[in-house]
PDB file with SEQRES, HELIX, SHEET and CRYST1 records, atoms N, CA, C and O in Angstrom:
SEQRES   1 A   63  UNK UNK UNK UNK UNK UNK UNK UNK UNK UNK UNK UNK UNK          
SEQRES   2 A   63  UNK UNK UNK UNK UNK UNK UNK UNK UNK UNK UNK UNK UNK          
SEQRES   3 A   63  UNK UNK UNK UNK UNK UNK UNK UNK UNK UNK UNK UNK UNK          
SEQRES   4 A   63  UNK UNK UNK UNK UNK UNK UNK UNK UNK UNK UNK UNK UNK          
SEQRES   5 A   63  UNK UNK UNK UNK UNK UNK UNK UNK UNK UNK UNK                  
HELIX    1 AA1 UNK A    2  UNK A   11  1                                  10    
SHEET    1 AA1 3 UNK A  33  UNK A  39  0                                        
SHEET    2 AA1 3 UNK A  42  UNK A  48 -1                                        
SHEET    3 AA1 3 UNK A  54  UNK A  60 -1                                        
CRYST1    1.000    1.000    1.000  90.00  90.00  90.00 P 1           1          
ATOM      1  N   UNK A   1      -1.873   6.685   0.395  1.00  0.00           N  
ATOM      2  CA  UNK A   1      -1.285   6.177  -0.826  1.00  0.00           C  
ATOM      3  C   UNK A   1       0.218   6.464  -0.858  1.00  0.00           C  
ATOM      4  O   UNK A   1       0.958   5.681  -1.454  1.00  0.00           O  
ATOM      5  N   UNK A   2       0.601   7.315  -0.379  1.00  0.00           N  
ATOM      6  CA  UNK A   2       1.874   7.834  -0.634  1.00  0.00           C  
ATOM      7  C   UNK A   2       2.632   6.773   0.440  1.00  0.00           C  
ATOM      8  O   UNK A   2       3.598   6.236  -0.103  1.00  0.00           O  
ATOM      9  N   UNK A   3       2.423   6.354   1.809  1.00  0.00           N  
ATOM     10  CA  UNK A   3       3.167   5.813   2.836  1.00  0.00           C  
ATOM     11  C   UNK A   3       3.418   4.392   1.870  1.00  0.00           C  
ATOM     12  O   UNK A   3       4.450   3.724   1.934  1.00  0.00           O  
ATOM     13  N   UNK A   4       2.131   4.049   0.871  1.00  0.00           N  
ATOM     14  CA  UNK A   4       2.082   2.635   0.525  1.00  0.00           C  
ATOM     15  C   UNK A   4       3.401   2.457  -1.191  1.00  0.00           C  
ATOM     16  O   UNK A   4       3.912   1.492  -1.758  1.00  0.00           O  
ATOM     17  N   UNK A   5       3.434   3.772  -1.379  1.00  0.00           N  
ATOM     18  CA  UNK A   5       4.118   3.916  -2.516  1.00  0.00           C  
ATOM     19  C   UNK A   5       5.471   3.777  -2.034  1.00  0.00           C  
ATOM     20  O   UNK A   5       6.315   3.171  -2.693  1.00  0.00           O  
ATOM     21  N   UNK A   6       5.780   4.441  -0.638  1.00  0.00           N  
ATOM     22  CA  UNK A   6       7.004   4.583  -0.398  1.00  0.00           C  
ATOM     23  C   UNK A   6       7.918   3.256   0.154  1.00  0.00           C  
ATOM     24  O   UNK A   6       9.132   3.056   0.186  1.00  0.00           O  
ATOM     25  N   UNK A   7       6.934   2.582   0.504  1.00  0.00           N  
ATOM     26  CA  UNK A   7       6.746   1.161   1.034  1.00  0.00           C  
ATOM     27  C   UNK A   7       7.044  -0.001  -0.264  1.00  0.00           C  
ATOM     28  O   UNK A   7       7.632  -1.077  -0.160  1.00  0.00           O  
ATOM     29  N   UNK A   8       6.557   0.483  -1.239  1.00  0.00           N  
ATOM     30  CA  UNK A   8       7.024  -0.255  -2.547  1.00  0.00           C  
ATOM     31  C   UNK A   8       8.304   0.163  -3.370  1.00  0.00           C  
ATOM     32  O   UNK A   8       8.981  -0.713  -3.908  1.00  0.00           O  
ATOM     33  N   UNK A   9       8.604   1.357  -3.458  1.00  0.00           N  
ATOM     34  CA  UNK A   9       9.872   1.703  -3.797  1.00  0.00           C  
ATOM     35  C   UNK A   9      11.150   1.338  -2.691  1.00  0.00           C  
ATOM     36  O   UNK A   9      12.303   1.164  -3.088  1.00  0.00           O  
ATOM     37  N   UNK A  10      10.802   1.263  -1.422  1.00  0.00           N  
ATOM     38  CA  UNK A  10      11.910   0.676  -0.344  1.00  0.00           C  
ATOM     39  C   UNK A  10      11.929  -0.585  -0.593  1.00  0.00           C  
ATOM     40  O   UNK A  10      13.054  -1.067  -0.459  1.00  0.00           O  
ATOM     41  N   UNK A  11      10.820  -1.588  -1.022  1.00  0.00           N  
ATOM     42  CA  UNK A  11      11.502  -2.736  -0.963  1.00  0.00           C  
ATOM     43  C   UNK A  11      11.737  -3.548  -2.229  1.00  0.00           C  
ATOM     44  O   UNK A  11      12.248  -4.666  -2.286  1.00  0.00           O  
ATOM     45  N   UNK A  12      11.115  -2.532  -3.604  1.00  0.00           N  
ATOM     46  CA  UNK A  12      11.230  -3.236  -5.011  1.00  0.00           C  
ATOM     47  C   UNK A  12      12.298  -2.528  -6.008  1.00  0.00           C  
ATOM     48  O   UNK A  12      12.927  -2.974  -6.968  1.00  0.00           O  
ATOM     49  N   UNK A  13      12.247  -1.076  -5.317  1.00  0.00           N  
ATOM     50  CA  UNK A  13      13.015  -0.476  -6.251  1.00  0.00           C  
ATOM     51  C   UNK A  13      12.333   0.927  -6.883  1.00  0.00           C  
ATOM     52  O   UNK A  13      11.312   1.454  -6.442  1.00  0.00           O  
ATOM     53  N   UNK A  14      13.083   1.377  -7.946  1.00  0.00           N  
ATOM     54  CA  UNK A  14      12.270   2.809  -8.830  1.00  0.00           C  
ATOM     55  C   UNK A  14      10.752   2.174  -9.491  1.00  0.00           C  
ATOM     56  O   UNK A  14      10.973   1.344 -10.373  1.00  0.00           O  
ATOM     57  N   UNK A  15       9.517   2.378  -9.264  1.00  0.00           N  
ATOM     58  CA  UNK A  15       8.324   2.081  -9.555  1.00  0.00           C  
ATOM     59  C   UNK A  15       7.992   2.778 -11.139  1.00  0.00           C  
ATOM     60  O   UNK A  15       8.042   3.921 -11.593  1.00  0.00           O  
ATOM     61  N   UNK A  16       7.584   1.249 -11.760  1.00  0.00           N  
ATOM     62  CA  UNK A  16       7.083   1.422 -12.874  1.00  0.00           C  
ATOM     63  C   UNK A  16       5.437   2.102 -12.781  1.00  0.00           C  
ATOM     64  O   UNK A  16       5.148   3.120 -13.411  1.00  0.00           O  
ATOM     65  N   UNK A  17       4.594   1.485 -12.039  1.00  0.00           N  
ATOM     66  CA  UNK A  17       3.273   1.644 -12.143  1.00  0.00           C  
ATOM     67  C   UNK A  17       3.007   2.163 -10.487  1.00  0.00           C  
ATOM     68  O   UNK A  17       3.754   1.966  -9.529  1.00  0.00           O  
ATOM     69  N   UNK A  18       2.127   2.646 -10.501  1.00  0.00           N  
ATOM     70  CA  UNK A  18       1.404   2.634  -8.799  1.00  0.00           C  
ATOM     71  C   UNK A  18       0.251   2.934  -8.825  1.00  0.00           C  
ATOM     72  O   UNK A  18       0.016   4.056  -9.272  1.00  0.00           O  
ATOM     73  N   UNK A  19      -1.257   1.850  -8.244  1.00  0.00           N  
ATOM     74  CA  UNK A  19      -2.366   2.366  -8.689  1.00  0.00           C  
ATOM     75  C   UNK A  19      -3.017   1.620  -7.140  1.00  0.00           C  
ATOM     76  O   UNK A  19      -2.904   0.486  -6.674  1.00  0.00           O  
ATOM     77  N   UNK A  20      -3.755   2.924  -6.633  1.00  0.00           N  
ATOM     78  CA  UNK A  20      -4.684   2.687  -5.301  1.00  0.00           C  
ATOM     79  C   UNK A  20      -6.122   2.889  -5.627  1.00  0.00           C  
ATOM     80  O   UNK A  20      -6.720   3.299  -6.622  1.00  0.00           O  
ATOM     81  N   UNK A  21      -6.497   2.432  -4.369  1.00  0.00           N  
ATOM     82  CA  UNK A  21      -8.025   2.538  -4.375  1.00  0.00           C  
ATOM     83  C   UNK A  21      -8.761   2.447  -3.326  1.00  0.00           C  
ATOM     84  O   UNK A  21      -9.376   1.412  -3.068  1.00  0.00           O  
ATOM     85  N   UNK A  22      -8.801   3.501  -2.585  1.00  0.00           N  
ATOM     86  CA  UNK A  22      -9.309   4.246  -1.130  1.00  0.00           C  
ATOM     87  C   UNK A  22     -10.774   3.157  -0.873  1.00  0.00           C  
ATOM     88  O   UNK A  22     -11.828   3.272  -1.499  1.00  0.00           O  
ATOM     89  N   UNK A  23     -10.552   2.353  -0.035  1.00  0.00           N  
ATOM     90  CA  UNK A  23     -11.860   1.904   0.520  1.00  0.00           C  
ATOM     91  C   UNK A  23     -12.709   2.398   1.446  1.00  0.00           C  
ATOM     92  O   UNK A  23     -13.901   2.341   1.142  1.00  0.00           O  
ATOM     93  N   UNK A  24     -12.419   2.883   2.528  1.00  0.00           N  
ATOM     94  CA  UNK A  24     -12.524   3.746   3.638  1.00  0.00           C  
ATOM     95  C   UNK A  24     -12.021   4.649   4.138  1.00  0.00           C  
ATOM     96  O   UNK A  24     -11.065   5.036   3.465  1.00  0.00           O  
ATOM     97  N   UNK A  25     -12.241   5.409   5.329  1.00  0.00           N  
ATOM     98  CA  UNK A  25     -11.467   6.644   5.540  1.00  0.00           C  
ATOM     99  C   UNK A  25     -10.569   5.835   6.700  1.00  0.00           C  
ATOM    100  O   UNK A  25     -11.004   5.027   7.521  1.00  0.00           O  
ATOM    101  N   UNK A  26      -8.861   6.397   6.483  1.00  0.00           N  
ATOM    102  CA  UNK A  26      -8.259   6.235   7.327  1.00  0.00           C  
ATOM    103  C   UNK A  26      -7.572   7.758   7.759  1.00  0.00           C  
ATOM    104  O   UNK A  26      -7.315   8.617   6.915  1.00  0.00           O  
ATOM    105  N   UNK A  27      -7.345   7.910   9.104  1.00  0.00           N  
ATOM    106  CA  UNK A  27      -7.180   9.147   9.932  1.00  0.00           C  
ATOM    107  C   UNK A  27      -5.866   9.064  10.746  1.00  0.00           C  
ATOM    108  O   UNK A  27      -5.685   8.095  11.484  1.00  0.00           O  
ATOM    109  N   UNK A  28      -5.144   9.833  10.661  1.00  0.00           N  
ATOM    110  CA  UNK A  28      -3.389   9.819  11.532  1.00  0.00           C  
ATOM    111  C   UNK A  28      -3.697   9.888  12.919  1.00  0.00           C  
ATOM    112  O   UNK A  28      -2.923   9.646  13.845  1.00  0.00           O  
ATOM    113  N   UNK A  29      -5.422  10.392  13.018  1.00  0.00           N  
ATOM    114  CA  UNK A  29      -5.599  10.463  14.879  1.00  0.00           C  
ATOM    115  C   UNK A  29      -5.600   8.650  15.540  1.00  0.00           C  
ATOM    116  O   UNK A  29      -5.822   8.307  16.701  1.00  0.00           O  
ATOM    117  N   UNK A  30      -5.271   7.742  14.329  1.00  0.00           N  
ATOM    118  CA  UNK A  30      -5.577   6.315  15.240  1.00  0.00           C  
ATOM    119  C   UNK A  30      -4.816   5.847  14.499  1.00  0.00           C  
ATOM    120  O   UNK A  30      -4.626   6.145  13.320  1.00  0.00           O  
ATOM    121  N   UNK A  31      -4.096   4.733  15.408  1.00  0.00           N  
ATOM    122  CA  UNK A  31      -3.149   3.894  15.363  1.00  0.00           C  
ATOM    123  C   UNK A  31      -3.885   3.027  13.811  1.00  0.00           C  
ATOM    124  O   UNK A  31      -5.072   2.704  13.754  1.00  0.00           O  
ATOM    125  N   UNK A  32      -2.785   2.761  12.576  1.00  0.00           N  
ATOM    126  CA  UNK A  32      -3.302   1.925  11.313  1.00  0.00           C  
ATOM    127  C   UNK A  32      -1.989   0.874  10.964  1.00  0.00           C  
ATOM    128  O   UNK A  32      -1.115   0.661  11.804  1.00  0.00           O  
ATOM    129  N   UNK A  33      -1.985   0.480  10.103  1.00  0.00           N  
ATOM    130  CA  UNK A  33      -0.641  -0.645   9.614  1.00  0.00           C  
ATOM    131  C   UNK A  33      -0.828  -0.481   7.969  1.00  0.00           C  
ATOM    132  O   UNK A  33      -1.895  -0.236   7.407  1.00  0.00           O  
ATOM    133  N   UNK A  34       0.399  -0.666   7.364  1.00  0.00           N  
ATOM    134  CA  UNK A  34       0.635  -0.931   6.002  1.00  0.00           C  
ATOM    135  C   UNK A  34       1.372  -2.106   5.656  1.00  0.00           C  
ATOM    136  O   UNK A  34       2.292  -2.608   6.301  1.00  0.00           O  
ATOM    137  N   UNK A  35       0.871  -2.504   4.556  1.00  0.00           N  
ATOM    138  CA  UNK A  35       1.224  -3.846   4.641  1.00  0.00           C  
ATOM    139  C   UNK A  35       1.749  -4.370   3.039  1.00  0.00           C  
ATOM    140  O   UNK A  35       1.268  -3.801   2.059  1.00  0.00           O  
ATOM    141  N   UNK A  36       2.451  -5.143   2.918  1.00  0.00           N  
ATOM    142  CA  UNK A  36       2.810  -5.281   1.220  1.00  0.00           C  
ATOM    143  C   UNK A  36       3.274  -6.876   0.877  1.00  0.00           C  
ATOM    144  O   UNK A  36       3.830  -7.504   1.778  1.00  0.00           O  
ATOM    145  N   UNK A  37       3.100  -7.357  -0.098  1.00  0.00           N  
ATOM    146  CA  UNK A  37       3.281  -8.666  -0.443  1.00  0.00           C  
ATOM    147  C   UNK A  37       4.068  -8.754  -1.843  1.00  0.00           C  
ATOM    148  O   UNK A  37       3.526  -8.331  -2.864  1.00  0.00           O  
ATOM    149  N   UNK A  38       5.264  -9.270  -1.868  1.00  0.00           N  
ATOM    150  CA  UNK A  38       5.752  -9.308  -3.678  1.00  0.00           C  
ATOM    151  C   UNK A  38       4.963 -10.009  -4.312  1.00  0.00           C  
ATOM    152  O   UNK A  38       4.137 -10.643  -3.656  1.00  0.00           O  
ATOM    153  N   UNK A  39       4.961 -10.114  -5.664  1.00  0.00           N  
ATOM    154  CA  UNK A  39       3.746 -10.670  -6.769  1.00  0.00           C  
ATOM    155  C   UNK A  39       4.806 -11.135  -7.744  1.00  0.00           C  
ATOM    156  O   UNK A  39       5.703 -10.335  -8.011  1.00  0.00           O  
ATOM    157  N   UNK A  40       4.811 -12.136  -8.217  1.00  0.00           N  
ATOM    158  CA  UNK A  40       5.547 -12.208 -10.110  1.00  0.00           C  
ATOM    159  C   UNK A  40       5.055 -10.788 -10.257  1.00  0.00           C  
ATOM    160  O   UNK A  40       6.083 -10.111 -10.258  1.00  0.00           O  
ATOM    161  N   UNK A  41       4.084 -10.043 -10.374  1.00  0.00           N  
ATOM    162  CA  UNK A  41       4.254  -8.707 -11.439  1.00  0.00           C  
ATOM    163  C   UNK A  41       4.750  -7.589 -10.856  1.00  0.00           C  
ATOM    164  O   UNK A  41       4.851  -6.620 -11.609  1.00  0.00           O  
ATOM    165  N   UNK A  42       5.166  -7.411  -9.472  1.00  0.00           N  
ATOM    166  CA  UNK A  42       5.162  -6.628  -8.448  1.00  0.00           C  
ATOM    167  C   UNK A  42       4.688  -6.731  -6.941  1.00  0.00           C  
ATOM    168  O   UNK A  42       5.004  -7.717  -6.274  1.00  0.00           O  
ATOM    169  N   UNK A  43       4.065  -5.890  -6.507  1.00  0.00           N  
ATOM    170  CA  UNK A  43       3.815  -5.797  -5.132  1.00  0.00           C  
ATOM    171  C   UNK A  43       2.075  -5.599  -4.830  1.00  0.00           C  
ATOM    172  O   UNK A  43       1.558  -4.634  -5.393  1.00  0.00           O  
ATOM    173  N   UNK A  44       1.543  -6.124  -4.315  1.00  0.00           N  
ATOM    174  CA  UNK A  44       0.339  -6.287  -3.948  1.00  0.00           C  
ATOM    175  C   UNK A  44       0.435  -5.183  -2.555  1.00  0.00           C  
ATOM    176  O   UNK A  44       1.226  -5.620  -1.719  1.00  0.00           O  
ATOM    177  N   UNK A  45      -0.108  -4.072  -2.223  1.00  0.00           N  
ATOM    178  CA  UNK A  45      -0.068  -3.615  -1.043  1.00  0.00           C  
ATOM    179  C   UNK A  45      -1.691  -3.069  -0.460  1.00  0.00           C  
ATOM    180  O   UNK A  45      -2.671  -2.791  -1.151  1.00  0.00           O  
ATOM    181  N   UNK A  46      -1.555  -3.040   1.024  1.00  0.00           N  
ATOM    182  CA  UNK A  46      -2.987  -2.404   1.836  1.00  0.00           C  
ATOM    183  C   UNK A  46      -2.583  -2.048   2.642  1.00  0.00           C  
ATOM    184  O   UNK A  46      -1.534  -2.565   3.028  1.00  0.00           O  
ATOM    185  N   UNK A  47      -3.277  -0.748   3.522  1.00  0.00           N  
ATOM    186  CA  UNK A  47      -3.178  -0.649   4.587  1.00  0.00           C  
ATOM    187  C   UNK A  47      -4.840  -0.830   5.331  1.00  0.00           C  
ATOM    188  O   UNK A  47      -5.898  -0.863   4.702  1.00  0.00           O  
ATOM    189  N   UNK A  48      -4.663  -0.933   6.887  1.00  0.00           N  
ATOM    190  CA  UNK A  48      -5.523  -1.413   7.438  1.00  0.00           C  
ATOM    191  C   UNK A  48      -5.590  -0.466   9.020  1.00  0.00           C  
ATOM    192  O   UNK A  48      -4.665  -0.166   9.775  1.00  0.00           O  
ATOM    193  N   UNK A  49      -6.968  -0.193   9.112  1.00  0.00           N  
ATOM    194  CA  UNK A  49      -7.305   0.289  10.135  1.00  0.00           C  
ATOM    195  C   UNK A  49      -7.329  -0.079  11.646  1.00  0.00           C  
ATOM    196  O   UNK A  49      -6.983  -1.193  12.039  1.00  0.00           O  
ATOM    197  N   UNK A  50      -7.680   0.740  12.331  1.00  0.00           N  
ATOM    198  CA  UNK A  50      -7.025  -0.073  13.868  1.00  0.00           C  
ATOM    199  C   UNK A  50      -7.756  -1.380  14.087  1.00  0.00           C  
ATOM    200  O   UNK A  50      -7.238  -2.177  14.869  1.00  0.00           O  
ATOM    201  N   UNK A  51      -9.001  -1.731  13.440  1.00  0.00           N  
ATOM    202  CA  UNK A  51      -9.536  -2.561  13.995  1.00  0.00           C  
ATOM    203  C   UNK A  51      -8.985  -3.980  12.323  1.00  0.00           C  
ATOM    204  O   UNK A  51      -9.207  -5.110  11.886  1.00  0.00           O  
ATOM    205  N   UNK A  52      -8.525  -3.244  12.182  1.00  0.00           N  
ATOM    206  CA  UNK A  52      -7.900  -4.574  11.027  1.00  0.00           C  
ATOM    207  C   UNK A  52      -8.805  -4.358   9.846  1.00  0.00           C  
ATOM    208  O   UNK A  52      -8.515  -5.268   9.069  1.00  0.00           O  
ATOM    209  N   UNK A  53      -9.650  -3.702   9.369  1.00  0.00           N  
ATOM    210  CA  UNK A  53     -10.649  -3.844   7.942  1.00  0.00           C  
ATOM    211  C   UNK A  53      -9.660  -3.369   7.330  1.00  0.00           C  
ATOM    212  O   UNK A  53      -8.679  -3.031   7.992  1.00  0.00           O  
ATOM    213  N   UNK A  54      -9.666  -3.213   5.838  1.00  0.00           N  
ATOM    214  CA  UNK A  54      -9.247  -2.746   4.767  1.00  0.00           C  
ATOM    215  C   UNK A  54      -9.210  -1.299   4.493  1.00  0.00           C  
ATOM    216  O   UNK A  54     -10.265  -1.120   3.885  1.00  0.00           O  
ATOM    217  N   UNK A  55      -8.651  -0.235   4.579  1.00  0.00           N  
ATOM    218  CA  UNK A  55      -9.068   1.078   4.206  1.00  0.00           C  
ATOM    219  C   UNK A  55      -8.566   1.864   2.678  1.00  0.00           C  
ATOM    220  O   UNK A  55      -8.969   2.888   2.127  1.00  0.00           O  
ATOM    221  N   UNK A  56      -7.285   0.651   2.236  1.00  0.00           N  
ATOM    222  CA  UNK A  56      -6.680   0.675   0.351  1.00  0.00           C  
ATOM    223  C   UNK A  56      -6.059   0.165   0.701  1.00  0.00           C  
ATOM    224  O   UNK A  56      -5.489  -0.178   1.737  1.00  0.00           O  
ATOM    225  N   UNK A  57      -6.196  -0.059  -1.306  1.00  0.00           N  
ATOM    226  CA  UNK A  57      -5.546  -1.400  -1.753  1.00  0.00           C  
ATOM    227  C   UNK A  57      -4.584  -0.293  -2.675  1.00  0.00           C  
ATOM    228  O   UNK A  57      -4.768   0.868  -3.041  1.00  0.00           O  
ATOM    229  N   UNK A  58      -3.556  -1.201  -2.835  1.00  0.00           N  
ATOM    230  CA  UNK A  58      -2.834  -0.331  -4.001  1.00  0.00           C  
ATOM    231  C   UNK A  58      -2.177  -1.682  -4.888  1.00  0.00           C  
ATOM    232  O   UNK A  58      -2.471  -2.768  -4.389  1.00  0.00           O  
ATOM    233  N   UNK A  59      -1.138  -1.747  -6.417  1.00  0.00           N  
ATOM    234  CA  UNK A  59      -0.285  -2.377  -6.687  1.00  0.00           C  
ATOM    235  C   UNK A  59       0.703  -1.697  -7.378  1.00  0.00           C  
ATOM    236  O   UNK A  59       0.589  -0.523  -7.732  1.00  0.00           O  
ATOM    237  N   UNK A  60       1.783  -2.479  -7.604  1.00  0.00           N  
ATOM    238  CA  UNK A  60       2.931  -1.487  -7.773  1.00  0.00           C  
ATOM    239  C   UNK A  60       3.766  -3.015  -8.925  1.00  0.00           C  
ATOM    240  O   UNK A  60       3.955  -4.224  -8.799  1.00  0.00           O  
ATOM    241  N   UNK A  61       3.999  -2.028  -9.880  1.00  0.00           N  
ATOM    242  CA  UNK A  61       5.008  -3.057 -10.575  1.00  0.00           C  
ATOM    243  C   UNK A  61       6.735  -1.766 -10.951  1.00  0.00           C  
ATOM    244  O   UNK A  61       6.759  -0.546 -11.111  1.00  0.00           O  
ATOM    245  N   UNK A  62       7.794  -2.714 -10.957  1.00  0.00           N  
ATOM    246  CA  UNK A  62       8.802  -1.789 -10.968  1.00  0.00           C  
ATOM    247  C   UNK A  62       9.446  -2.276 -12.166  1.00  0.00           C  
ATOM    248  O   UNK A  62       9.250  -3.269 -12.866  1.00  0.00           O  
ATOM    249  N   UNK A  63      10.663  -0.854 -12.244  1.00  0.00           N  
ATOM    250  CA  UNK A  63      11.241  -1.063 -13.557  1.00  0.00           C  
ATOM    251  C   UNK A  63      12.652  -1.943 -13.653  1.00  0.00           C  
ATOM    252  O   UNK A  63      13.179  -2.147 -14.747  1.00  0.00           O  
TER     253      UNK A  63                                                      
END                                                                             
């Protein structure tokens, strides 16, 4: 959550909201990706495991 927060404040700015939601376990022993999309309300973000599934979702709206 935090890599995905930091990921939304680098590219939107000081964060109004930030809310995740752990789907699976992801582990620093294997290669993963984070990923983020702007929204009209903010930022839509996930990161994803080596094999590409979903492991959280987060969104982020700024001030």
């Amino acid at each position: 959550a935090t890599l995905l927060a930091k990921l939304a404040a680098d590219t939107g700015g000081e964060l109004a909201t930030f809310s995740f939601r752990g789907l699976s376990p992801l582990l620093d022993t294997a290669p993963f990706s984070i990923h983020g999309r702007r929204t009209e309300a903010g930022m839509d973000l996930w990161a994803a495991n080596p094999s590409g599934g979903l492991a959280m979702t987060a969104k982020a709206t700024f001030r």
